[in-house]
Structure formats: structure tokens, C-alpha cells
C-alpha positions as CSV (number, residue, x, y, z in Angstrom):
1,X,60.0,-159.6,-82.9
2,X,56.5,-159.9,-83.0
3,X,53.8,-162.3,-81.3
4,X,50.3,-162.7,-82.4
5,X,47.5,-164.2,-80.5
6,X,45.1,-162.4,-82.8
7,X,44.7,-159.3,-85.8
8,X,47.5,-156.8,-85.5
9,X,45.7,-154.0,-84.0
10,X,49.0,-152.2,-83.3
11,X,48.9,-148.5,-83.7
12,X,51.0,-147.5,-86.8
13,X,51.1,-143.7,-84.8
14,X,52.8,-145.0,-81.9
15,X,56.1,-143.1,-82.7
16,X,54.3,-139.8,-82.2
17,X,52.2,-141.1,-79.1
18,X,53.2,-140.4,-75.9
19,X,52.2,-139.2,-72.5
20,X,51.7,-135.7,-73.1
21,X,49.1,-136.4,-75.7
22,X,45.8,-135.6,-74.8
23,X,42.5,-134.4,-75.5
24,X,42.1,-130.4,-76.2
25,X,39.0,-128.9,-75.4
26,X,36.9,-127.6,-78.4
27,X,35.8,-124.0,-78.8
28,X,33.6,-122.3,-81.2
29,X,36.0,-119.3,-81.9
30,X,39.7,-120.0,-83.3
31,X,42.5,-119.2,-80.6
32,X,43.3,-116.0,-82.0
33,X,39.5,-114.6,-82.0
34,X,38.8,-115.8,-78.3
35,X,42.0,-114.9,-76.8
36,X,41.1,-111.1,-76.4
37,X,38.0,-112.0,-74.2
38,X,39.9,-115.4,-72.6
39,X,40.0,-115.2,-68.5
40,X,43.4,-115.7,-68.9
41,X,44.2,-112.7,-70.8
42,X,42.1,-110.7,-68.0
43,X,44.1,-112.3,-64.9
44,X,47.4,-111.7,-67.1
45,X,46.6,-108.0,-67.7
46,X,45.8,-107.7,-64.1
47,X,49.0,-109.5,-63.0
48,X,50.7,-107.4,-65.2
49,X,49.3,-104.2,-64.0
50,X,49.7,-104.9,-60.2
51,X,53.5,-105.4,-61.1
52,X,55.1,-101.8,-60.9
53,X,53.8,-101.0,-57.8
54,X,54.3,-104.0,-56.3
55,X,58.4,-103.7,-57.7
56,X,58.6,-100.6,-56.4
57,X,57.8,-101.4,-53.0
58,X,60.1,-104.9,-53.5
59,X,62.9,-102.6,-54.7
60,X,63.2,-100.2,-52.3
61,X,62.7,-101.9,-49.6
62,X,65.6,-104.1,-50.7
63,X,68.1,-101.7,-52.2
64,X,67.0,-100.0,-48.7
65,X,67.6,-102.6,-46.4
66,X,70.9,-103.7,-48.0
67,X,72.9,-100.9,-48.4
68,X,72.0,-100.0,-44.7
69,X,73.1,-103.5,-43.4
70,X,75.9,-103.7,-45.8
71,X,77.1,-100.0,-44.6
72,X,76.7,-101.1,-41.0
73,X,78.3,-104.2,-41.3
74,X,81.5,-102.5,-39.5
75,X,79.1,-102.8,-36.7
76,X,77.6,-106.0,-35.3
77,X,74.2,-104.4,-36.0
78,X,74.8,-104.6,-40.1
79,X,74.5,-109.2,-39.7
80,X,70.6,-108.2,-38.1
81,X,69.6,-105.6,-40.4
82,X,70.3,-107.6,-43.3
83,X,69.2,-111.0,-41.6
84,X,66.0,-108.9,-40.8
85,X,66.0,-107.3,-45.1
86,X,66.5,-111.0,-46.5
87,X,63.8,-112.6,-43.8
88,X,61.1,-109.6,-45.3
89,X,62.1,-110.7,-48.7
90,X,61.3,-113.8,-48.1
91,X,57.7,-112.9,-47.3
92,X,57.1,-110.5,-49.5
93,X,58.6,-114.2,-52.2
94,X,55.4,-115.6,-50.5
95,X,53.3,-113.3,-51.2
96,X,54.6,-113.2,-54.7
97,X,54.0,-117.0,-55.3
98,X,50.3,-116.4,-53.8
99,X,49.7,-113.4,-56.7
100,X,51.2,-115.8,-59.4
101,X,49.3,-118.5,-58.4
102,X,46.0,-116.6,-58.4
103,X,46.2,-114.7,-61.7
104,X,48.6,-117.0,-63.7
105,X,47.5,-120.3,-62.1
106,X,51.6,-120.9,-61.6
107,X,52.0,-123.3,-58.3
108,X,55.2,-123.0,-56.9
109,X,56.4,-124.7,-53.5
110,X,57.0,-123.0,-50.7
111,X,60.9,-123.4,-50.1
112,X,61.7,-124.8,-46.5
113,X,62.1,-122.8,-43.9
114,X,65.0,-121.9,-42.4
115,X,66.1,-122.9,-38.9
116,X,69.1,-122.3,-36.9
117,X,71.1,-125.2,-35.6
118,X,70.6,-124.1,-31.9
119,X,67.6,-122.7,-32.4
120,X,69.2,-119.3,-30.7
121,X,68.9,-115.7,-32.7
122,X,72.5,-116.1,-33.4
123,X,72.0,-119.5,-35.2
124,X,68.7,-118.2,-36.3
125,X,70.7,-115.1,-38.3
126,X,73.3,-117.3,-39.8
127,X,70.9,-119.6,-41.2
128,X,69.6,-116.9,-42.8
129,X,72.5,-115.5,-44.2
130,X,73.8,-118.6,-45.2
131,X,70.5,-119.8,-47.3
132,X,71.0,-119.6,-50.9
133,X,66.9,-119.4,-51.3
134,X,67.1,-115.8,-49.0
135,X,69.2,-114.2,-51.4
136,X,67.4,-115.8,-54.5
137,X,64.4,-113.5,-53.1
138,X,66.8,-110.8,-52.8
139,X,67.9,-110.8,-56.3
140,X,63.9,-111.5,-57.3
141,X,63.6,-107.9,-55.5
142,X,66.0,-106.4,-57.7
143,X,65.6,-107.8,-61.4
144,X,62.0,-107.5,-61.1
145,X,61.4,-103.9,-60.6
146,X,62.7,-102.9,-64.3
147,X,61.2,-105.9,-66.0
148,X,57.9,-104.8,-64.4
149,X,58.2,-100.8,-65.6
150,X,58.9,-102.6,-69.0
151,X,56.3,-105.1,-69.4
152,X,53.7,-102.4,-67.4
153,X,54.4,-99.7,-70.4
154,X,54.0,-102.2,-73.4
155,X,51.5,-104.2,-72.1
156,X,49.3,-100.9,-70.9
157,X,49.9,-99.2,-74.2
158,X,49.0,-101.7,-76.4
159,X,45.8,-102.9,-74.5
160,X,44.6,-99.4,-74.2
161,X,45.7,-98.1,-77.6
162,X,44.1,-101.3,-79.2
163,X,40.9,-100.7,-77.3
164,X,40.6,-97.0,-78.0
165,X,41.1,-97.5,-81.9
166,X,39.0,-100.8,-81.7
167,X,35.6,-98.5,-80.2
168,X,36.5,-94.9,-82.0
169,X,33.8,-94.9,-84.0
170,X,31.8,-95.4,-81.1
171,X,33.3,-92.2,-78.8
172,X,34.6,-90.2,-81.7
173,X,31.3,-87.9,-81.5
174,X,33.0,-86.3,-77.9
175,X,35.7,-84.3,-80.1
176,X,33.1,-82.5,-82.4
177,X,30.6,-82.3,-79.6
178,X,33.1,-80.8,-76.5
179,X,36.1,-79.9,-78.2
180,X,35.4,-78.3,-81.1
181,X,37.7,-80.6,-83.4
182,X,36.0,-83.0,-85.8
183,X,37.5,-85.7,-84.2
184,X,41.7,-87.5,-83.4
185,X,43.8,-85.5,-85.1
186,X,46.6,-87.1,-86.7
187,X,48.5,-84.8,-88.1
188,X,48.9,-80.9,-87.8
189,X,50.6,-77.8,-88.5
190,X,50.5,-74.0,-88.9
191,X,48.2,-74.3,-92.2
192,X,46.8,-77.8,-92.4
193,X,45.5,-80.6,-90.3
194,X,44.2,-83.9,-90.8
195,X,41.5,-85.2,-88.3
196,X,40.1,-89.0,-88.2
197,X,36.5,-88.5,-88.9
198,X,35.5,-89.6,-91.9
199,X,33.2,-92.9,-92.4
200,X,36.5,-94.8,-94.2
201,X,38.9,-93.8,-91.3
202,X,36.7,-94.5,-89.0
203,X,36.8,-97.6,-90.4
204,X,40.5,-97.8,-90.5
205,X,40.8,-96.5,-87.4
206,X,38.6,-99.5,-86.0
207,X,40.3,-102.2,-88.1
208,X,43.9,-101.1,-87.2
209,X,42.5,-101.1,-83.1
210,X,41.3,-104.9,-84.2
211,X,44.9,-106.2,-85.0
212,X,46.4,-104.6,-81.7
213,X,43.8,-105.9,-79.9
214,X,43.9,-109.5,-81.0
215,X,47.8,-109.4,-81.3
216,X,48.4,-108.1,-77.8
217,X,47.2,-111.1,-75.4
218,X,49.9,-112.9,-77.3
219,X,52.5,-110.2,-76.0
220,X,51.4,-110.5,-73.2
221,X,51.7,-114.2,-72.7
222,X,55.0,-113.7,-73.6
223,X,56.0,-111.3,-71.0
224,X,54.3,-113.2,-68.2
225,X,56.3,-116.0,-69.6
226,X,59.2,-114.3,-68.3
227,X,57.5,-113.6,-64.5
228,X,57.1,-117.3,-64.7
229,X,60.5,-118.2,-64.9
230,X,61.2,-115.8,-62.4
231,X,58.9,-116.6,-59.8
232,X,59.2,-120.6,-60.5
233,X,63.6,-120.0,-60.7
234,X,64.1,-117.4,-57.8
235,X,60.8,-117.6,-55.1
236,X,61.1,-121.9,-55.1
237,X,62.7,-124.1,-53.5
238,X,66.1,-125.6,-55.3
239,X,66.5,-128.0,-57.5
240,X,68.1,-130.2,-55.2
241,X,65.5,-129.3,-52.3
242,X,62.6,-130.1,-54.7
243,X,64.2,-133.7,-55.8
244,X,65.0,-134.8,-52.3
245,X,61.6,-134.1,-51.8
246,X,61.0,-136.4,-54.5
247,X,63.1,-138.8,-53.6
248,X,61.3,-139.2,-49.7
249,X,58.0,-139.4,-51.4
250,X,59.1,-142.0,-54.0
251,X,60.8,-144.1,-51.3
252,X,57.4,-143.9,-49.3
253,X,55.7,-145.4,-52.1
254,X,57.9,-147.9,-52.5
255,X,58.4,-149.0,-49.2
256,X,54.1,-149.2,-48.7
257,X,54.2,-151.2,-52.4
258,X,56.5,-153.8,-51.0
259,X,55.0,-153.7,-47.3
260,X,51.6,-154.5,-49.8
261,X,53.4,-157.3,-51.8
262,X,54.6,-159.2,-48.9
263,X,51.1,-159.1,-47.2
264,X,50.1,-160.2,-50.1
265,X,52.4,-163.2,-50.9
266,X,51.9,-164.2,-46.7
267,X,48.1,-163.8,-47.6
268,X,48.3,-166.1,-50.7
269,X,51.1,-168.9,-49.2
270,X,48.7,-169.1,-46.1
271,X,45.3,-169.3,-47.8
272,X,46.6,-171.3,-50.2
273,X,49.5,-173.7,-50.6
274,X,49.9,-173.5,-47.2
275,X,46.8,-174.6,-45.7
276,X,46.4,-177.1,-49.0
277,X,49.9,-178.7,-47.9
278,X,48.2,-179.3,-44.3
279,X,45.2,-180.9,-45.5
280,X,47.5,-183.1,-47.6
281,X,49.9,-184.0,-44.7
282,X,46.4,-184.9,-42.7
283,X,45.5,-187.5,-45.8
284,X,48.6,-189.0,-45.5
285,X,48.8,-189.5,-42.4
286,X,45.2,-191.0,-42.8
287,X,46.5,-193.1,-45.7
288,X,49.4,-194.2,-43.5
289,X,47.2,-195.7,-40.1
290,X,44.6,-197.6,-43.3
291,X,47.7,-199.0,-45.2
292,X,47.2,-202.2,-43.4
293,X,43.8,-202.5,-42.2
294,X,42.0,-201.2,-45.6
295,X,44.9,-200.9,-48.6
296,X,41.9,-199.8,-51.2
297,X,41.3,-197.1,-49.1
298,X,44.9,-196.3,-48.5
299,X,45.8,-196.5,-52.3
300,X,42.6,-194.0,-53.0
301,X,43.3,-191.2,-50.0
302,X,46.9,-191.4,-51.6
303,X,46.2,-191.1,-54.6
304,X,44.0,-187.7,-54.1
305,X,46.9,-186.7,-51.9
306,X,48.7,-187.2,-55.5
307,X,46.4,-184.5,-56.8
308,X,46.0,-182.6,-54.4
309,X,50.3,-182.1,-54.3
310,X,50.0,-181.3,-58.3
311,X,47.5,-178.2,-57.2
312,X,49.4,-177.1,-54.5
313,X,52.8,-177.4,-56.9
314,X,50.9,-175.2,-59.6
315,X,49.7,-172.3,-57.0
316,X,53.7,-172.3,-55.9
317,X,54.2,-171.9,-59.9
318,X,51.6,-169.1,-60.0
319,X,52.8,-167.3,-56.5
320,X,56.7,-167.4,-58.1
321,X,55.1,-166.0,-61.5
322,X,53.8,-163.2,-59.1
323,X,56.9,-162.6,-57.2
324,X,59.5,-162.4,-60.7
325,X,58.8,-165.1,-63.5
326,X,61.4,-167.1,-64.5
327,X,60.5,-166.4,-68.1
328,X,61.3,-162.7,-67.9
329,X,65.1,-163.4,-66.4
330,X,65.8,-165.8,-68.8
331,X,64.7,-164.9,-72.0
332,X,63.3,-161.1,-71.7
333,X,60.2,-159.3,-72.4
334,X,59.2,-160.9,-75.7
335,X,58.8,-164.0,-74.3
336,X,57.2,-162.8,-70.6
337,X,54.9,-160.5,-72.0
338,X,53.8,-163.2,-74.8
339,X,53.5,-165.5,-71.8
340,X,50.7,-162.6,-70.3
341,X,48.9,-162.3,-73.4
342,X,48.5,-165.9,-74.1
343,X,46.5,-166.2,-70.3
344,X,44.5,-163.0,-71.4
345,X,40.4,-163.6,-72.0
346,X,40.6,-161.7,-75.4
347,X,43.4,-161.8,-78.6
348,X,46.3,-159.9,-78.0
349,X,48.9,-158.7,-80.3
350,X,52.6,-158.4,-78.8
351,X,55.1,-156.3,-80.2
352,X,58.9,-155.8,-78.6
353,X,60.8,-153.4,-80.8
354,X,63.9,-153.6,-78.3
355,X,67.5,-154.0,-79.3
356,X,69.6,-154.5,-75.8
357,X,67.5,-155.6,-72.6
358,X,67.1,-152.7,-69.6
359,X,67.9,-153.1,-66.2
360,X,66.4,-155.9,-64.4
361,X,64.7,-153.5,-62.2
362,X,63.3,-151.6,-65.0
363,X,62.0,-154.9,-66.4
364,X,60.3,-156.3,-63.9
365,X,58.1,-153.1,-63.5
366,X,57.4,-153.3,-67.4
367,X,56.3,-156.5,-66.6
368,X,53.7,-155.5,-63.9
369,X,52.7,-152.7,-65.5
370,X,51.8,-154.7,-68.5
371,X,50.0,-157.6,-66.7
372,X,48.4,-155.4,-64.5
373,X,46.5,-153.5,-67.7
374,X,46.3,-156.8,-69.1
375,X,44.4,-157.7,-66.5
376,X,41.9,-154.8,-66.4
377,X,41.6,-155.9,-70.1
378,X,39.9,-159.0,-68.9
379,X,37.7,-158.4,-66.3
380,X,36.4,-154.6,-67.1
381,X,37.1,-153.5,-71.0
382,X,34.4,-155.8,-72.6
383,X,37.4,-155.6,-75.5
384,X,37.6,-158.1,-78.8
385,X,40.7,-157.3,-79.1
386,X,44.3,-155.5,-77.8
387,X,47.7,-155.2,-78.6
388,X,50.9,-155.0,-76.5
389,X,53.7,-152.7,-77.8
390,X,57.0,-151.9,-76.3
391,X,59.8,-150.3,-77.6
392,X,62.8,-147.9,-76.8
393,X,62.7,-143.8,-77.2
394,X,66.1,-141.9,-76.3
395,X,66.8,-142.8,-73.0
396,X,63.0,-144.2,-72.1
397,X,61.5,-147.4,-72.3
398,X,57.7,-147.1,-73.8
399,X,54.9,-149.1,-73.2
400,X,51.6,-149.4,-74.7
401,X,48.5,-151.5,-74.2
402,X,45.7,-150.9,-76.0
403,X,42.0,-152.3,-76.4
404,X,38.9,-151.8,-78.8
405,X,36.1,-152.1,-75.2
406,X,34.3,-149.6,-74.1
407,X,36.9,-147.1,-72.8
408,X,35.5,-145.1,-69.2
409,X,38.9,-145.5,-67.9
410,X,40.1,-143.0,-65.1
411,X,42.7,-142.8,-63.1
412,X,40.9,-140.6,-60.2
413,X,38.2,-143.2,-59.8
414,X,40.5,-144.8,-57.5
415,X,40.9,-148.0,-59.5
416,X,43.8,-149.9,-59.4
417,X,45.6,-147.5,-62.4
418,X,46.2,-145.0,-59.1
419,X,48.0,-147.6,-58.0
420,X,50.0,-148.5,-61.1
421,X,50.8,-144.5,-61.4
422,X,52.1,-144.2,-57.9
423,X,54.3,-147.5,-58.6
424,X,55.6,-145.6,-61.9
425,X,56.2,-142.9,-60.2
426,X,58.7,-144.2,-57.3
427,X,61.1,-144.8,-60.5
428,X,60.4,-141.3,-62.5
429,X,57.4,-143.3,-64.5
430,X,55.0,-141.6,-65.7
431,X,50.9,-143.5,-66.6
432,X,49.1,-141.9,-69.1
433,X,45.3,-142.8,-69.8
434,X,43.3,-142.1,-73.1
435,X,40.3,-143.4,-72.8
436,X,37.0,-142.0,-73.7
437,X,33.7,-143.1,-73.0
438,X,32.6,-145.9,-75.6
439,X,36.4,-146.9,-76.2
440,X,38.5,-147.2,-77.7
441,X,41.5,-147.1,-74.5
442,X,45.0,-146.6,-74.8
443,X,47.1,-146.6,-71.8
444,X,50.7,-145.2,-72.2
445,X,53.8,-146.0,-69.7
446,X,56.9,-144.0,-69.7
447,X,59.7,-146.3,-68.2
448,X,63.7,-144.7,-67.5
449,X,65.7,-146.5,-69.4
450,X,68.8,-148.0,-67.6
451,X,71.0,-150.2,-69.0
């Protein structure tokens, strides 16, 4: 159902809008030109490079360390050896996740640190042995040694064979001039050979080194695509780790957001109704002592008492609004959101493609979230014109609120769309801002949908 308080400015693209959309940087050269010379393709090769040697030492230390502690194991001196092996490959996992995120800009947490119960070597050794992350750094020893000797040999030979054919004709002269050959020879046998130096194999020879050169930072993209899996699935923390760690942020945010709310509502009762209830208890009262001696008077104090209970009955109606409209429980969205855009300085255009209603929860952040943008519509976009639309993709609920002012919108400036991100965030939300300087601005919320 749609609502119009003004022209349908809705964005006929919205299906294929969402929040990872964004703006790509522009570069003279095509991708596949500028990838050879990127920084990227440099700190890759590097990474890359530093790899074998770096496996080696992982491998055999590990391999080391665990057949002796497994061997000695009979013993009571096999539990510290390979407490002692899993604790090193641990730190060698740290220094790991300092090398990725150096040369392939991959953050990874640090997992948490493991602590005995007692706090005693004994605890301190079992705690070890018993972490799942300790042995996922164990197994990163292992698998990566012969994924690095493979991705070391292809990535070497194709960067240095592309290179060397790329620049022949620039080096070729060494072969006549100190080896007595007329230049690579590419095929020989008792009677005949055939060396590269003519002007057309040159050239050949130049434009073959070409293809390998621009075709291998893409291979190699690929292959540190499978170091970043590794690191990122072996040398982080868990999966459940991670989301509990979530989780405590999320309820932090929510917690400050509704310590805020209620400040806010105390703020607002005792600035306003409140102290406006007073004052009209103190007329009364008045009114009351003058009822005999002066009724005119009387009549006159009661009836701006009258008044004054009408303004302090609409600020109640406005503080409920805040707190959770009646509107929105009773007959949805549509109708709540219509009720924003209505109140909104500039023509809005409301649309609600929804078939069932989501959680109340869900709903009354939608809700904020909308007003609050709505809001910002009034007092900052210098807009004509904006549209509301809502609707439902696979299991989230999408918002979008768009406006034809002058755009500037950022959520680092530490404007009150920080806010609204953190807010989304406590719930799995996520906020995404497109909004370029000169307009126009399009502000995208990604909602769970629960039922």
C-alpha cells in the first residue's frame, strides 16, 4: 500500500540496492592494466615469497615438538612438551596474523588467552591442551607448509618468467655479447638450433611475457585467497568466541541506549508536563481562594488552567509517541510511518511492500530508525522532496529513506547516524549511507526479520 504526501520519488532500483552498495574509486587504467604495478600485487608477492621459509620453520618445529611429546607421553614429561609445542604455536599464530595483516590487510582477532582454573602450571597445562584454538594453530603448522612450497613455485615462476620475457628485448644483447649464442635458445639438437633473436621474436617473446605478467596477479590473488581462509579459519578465535563477543558488545549498547531513553523521558516529564502540571495545580488553587471574593477572576485563572491542561495533555500524547505510538501496535507500519511523514517539513512519499507484520521488537526499531532520518530530513537536508520505502528481502526487513537536499551525510562526523548504527547494530542491523556532496542521499537499513 502506498501513501503519498507528495511526487513518487521512489527508487524503481531499490530491489538491487542494498547496503553493500557503494561508491568505487575511479582509475585511469582498467583493472587488468593496473593490477601488475597495484601495491597490492607487491605486498601479495611478498607475502607469498616469505611463506616457505616461514612453513618450514612452522613445520618442523611442530612435527618436532609433537612426535617428541607424543613419544614421551608414557612419561609425565610428554603433557609439558606438548603443552610447551602447542603454547609456541600459538605465537608463532600471532605472528602469522601480524604478517597477514601487514601485507594482505586481513584483520583477524586475537583469540583469548588461555588461563588455568587455578592458575597453577598444572591447570595452566590442561587449559592448554584442552583449547580447541591451540591445536587449530597446530594443524595451521602442518597444512601450511605444502600449500606454501606450492603457491611459492607457481607464483615465483610465473612472476619471474613473465618479467623476463616481458624485458628480453631489453637484456637479450648479454647472450651475443658474453656467451657467444645469439640470444635464448629454444630449441636444440646435434645439427640445428633455434635461438630467440630476431626483431619478430623479440617481439613475441615480449608479448607472450605481457599476458603472463598481467594474468599472474590474478593467480596470485587467488592463492592468497586460500592463506586467507586459513589464517581467518585456523589463527582466530571461534565462531562461538567471536559472537559472544558480539553479543557483550551489543548488550552494552543496548543497555547505554535505554539508560539514554529513560534520562531522556525523566528529562522531558520533568521539564515539561511535569513542571506545567504544577503551575496548573498553583492556578487552581489561586482560582479556588478568588471563587468568592472575585468570580470573574476565578472563572478567567480557570479557564487558562483549561488551556494550560489541553498543552500539558498533548506533550503526554507526544512523550507516549516517543516511548511506542499507539499507531504502530495497532495498525502497523503503513499507518505509523505515514503518521511520520505527514509531521515532516518537506513531501514525503511512503511505500510498505510488507505482507505479514515482523516482530514487535523489530518494528519498533523500524520505526525509530525511520523517524529518526526523517528527522535529519527536516532540520539538515535543505530537501523538496523524500520518499519512505520498506519492504521484505529473504529473511531481512529493508528500509529506505531517501531525499533530493544537498547530501554531505557521514556517519564518522559523529552525528546522530553513529548513533542510529550502533542501535542497529545491537540487533544484527546494519546503516548504510550514500550520500555525496550536493545530494542526492539515500540512507539504507538492514533490519533481521523475525516473525
Amino acid at each position: 500500500m502506498a501513501t503519498a504526501y507528495g511526487p513518487d520519488t521512489r527508487d524503481p532500483q531499490r530491489q538491487g540496492s542494498g547496503p553493500g552498495d557503494h561508491l568505487a574509486t575511479k582509475h585511469v587504467l582498467p583493472a587488468a592494466l593496473r593490477a601488475p604495478i597495484e601495491a597490492r600485487t607487491w605486498r601479495e608477492f611478498g607475502y607469498l615469497m616469505l611463506s616457505l621459509p616461514i612453513s618450514i620453520v612452522l613445520f618442523v618445529f611442530a612435527i618436532t615438538m609433537t612426535s617428541v611429546g607424543a613419544g614421551l607421553l608414557i612419561t609425565f614429561l610428554g603433557i609439558p612438551v606438548l603443552a610447551a609445542g602447542l603454547t609456541m604455536c600459538r605465537g608463532f599464530g600471532a605472528l602469522e596474523r601480524a604478517r597477514a595483516r601487514g601485507l594482505l590487510k586481513l584483520d583477524v582477532a586475537d583469540p583469548a588467552p588461555v588461563r588455568g582454573r587455578t592458575g597453577g602450571p598444572m591447570s595452566w597445562m590442561g587449559a592448554v591442551l584442552k583449547s580447541g584454538v591451540s591445536w587449530r594453530h597446530l594443524l595451521y603448522a602442518l597444512l601450511h607448509f605444502p600449500w606454501a612450497v606450492f603457491a611459492f613455485g607457481v607464483s615465483l615462476t610465473l612472476w619471474s618468467w613473465g618479467w623476463a620475457a616481458l624485458t628480453y628485448p631489453l637484456w637479450h644483447w648479454v647472450f651475443p655479447t658474453y656467451t657467444g649464442v645469439d640470444g635464448v635458445q629454444l630449441y636444440g639438437d646435434a645439427t640445428h638450433q633455434v635461438y630467440l633473436d630476431s626483431s619478430v621474436e623479440l617481439a613475441l617473446t615480449s608479448a607472450f611475457g605481457l599476458v603472463f605478467v598481467l594474468v599472474t596477479p590474478w593467480i596470485m590473488r587467488g592463492l592468497t585467497s586460500v592463506d586467507r581462509l586459513m589464517v581467518a579459519g585456523l589463527l582466530g578465535p571461534s565462531r562461538l568466541a567471536t559472537r559472544v563477543t558480539e553479543l557483550e558488545s551489543d548488550r552494552g549498547v543496548v543497555v547505554d541506549t535505554a539508560a539514554a531513553d529513560l534520562r531522556r523521558i525523566e528529562r522531558d516529564l520533568h521539564d515539561g508536563a511535569q513542571a506545567r502540571l504544577v503551575a496548573l495545580a498553583m492556578d487552581l488553587g489561586l482560582a479556588k481562594e478568588k471563587l468568592t471574593a472575585d468570580p470573574e477572576a476565578a472563572a478567567k485563572m480557570v479557564d487558562e488552567a483549561h488551556g494550560e491542561v489541553k498543552v500539558a495533555l498533548q506533550e503526554l500524547r507526544d512523550l507516549a509517541r516517543g516511548i511506542h505510538p499507539a499507531v504502530l501496535t495497532d495498525r502497523g507500519l503503513d499507518a505509523a510511518l505515514s503518521a511520520i511523514a505527514s509531521r515532516c517539513t518537506v513531501p514525503v512519499t511512503v511505500e510498505v511492500d510488507l505482507s505479514t507484520r515482523p516482530a514487535q521488537a523489530i518494528e519498533g526499531i523500524a520505526y525509530f530508525t525511520v523517524s529518526e532520518l526523517l528527522q535529519n530530513v527536516s532540520k539538515h537536508a535543505h530537501a523538496t522532496r523524500a520518499s519512505v520505502d520498506v519492504w521484505r528481502s529473504a529473511d531481512r526487513l529493508m528500509l529506505q529513506v531517501s531525499d533530493n537536499g544537498r547530501g554531505g551525510a557521514d556517519l564518522t562526523s559523529g552525528s546522530g547516524l553513529a548513533g542510529l548504527t550502533e542501535r542497529l547494530d545491537a540487533v544484527d542491523g546494519i546503516l548504510v549511507v550514500e550520500s555525496p556532496v550536493g545530494g542526492p542521499t539515500k540512507v539504507t537499513a538492514e533490519l533481521p526479520w523475525r516473525g
